[in-house]
Residue, then its C-alpha position, 0 to 999 in steps of 0.5 A: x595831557x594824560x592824567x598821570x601828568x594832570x595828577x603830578x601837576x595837581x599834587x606839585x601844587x598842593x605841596x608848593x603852590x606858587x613859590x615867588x622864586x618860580x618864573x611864574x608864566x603869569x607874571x610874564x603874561x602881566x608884563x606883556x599885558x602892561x607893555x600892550x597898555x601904554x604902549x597903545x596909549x602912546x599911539x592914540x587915546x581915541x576910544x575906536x583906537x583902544x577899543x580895536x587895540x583891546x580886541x586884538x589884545x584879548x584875541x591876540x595874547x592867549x591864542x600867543x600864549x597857547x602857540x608858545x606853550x604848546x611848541x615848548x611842550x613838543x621841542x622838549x618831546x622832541x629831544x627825550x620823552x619824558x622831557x616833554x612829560x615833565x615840561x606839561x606837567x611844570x607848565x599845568x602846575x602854574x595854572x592850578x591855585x588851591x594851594x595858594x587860596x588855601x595859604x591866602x585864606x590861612x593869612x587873614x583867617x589866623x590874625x583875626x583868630x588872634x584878634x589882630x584886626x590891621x593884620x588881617x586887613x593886610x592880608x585880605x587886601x592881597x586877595x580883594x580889590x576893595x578897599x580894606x583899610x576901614x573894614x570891620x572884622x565881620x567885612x574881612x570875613x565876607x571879602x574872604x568868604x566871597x574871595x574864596x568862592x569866586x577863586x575856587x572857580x578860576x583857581x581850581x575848577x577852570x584850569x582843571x577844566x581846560x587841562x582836561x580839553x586841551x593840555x598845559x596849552x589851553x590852561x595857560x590861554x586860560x589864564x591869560x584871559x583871566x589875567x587880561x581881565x583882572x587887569x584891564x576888564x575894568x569899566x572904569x574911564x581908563x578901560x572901559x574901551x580897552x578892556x571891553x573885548x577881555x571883560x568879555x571874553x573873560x565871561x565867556x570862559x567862565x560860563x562853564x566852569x562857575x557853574x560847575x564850581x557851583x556844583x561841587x561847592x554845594x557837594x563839598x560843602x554838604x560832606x564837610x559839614x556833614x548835614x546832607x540838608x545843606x545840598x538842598x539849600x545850597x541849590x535852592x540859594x544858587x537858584x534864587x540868587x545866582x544872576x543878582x551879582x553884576x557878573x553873569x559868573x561869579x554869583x553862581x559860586x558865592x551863592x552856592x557858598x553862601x547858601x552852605x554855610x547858611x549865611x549872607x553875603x554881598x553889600x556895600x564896599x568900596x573901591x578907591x574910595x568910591x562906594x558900591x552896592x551889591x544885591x545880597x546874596x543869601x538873603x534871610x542867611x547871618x552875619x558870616x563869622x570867623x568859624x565859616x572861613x574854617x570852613x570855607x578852608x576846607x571846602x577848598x580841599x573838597x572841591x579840589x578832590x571832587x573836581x580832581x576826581x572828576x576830572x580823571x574820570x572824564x579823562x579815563x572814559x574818554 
């Protein structure tokens, strides 16, 4: 992929998102991902069985979905140049989401600015797998705030990153990995042993790119708000409180966030019903409120220029 088409597909999704009129891959990564579900369970509920099922799903999906999307690109190249151009540039443009973090962002932040509380829980709950029906106003604000600083990293930074190394293809194998994990890298009964190699593999792809995302928040955060001490903060919360979150990855960027806006995040929620204590993140930081998702907003539009920029300059060099 040359950078050019990395810019295109970067500037289609600033200016459209991700349209539901549009064949998302994604979506047809999830089907696949549903269909492989029931239809193991069909054959045997052993945990041996599903625990060989998921690996050979978590190993299987993404390098399918890196072969198909890869001789796409060369079947259009095949016919006219600028075909195969177009198609990297479609197919890199469904693996970016700072447009559409940014519209979700936007979605809780305006009902709650109008004070229109079950309005907000709504939209939160599009972005988080807690439960929201009885989340305080201050709660909404941390989902958002945690939500936005775990999706910088596999919205914006990680399909950035993997366009760099390897094109449209990699991307997308990217995103199925993500997709196996959001979906099925859950330890609960169900898919503690089918789930157990995407969970996995999920970890092992976002090393790299959380901490990166880590990085650039704390640079885009110290440029926003425009206090070049929020640099040293920052670091010192993401060193201090980056591994107390149950993931090895997504604490990494909700402490780097938490320690630029000076605040705390982290804490009780529930999930169907069942409560969950999290370490804090941000300890000795307030309460979030309203304003720090404006600005959690914009730091959006920061790191998106900080990691497009870098990402060119990378390519350019090499």
């Amino acid at each position: 992929m040359t950078g050019g088409e990395l810019l295109a597909a970067a500037g289609l999704d600033a200016v459209a998102g991700d349209p539901h009129w549009f064949p998302h891959p994604v979506r047809g990564i999830g089907i696949v991902i549903r269909w492989c579900d029931n239809s193991i369970r069909k054959v045997s509920s052993h945990s041996s069985v599903l625990r060989a099922g998921g690996i050979a799903l978590a190993l299987g999906l993404p390098l399918s979905v890196f072969v198909l999307s890869r001789e796409v690109i060369v079947m259009a190249d095949g016919i006219v140049w600028w075909l195969g151009s177009l198609v990297s540039i479609g197919l890199a443009w469904t693996t970016l989401a700072a447009r559409d973090l940014w519209n979700h962002v936007q979605a809780v932040s305006e009902p709650l600015g109008r004070g229109n509380l079950p309005e907000a829980r709504r939209a939160v709950g599009m972005i988080v797998g807690r439960d929201t029906d009885q989340l305080s106003q201050e709660d909404v604000v941390r989902a958002t705030i945690e939500t936005v600083a775990e999706s910088i990293s596999d919205g914006i930074i990680a399909p950035l990153f993997y366009l760099a190394l390897g094109g449209a293809p990699l991307a997308l194998a990217y995103k199925a990995v993500n997709t196996l994990d959001s979906m099925i890298g859950h330890k609960d009964e169900r898919y503690a042993d089918f789930g157990w190699a995407s969970a996995r593999l999920d970890d092992l792809v976002n090393w790299v790119p959380a901490r990166l995302s880590s990085v650039l928040i704390i640079l885009a955060g110290a440029v926003i708000i425009g206090e070049s001490a929020r640099i040293r903060t920052g670091w010192h919360v993401l060193w201090r409180d980056g591994n107390r979150h149950p993931s090895p990855n997504s604490g990494r960027p909700e402490a780097a966030m938490a320690g630029s806006l000076g605040v705390h995040l982290g804490g009780s929620n529930f999930y169907h019903g069942i409560p969950n204590d999290r370490p804090i993140i941000g300890l000795g930081g307030r309460q979030p409120v309203l304003e720090d998702i404006e600005v959690a907003a914009r730091i959006i539009i920061g790191v998106s220029l900080l990691s497009l920029l870098l990402t060119m300059g990378i390519m350019w060099l090499v």
